[in-house]
N, C-alpha and C positions, 0 to 999 in steps of 0.2 A: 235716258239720253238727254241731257239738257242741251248738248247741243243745238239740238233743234231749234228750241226758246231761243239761245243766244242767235245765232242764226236771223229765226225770224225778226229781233228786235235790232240788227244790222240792216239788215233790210226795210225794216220800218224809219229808222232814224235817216239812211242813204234816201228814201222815198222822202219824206219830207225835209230834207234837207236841197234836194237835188227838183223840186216843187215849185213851182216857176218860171224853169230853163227846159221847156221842152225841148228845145233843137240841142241840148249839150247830152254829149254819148257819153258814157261812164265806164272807164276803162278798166280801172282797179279799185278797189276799199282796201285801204290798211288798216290791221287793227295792233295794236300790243295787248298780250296777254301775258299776265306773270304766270309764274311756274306755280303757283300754290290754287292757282284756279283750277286747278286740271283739268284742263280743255286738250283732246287729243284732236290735233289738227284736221287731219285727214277725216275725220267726224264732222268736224264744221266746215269745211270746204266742201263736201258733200252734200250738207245740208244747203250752204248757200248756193251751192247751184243748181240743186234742188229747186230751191224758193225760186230764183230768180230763171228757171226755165222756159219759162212763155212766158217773160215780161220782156219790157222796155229794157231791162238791166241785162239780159240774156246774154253770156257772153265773156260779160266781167270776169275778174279775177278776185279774189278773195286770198290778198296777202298777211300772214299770219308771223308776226315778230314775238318771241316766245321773251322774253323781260324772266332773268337770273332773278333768285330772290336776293337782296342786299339786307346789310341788319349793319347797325349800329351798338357798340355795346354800352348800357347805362354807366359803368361801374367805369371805364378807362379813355374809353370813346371811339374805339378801336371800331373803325368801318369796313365790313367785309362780305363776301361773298358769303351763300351759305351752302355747303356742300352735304349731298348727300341727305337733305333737310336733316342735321343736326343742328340746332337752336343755340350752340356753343361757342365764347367768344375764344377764338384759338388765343388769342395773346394772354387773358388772364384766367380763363375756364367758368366765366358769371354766363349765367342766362338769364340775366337781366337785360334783354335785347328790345330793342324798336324797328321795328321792321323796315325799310326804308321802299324798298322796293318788290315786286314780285305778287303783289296782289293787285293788279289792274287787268281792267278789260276796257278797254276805250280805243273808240275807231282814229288813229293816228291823222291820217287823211284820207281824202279820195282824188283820186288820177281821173279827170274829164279831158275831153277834145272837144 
């Protein structure tokens, strides 16, 4: 379950990020996650409040933007979604692709009051 790991290192970066501003409450963490990460939500959402049960962050929400994977094809330059993870440029059939999108994990924002 890596979730957990991802988890706790949301919680690590939101704690030292948020390190300084005792009086500010911490409402939500966004994160984007591509699709080729596979991260099942409800895994990490569990896990982060989990983590964050008897802290300071207690409460929070842990929003999760799930990021399409996108590709680019080398060969025509055809930009596309990729369904079904086929690796296939529909317009000329090359899999000579560049991934554009769909492999990030990065906390988008965080929502404070």
């Amino acid at each position: 379950m890596h979730e957990l790991s991802i988890a706790q290192s949301i919680v690590d970066i939101v704690e030292e990020t948020m390190n300084g501003e005792p009086e500010t409450n911490l409402i939500e963490v966004v994160v984007d996650v591509g699709e080729l990460v596979a991260v099942v939500p409800e895994s990490l959402e569990f896990c982060y409040t989990a983590l964050t049960d008897s802290t300071k962050y207690a409460g929070s929400k842990l929003v999760i933007n799930i990021l399409p994977v996108l590709a680019r094809c080398d060969d025509c330059r055809q930009e596309f979604k990729v369904e079904n993870i086929t690796f296939v440029c529909p317009r000329c059939n090359s899999v000579k692709l560049k991934i554009l999108q769909g492999q990030e994990l990065k906390i988008s924002h965080l929502e404070v009051q």
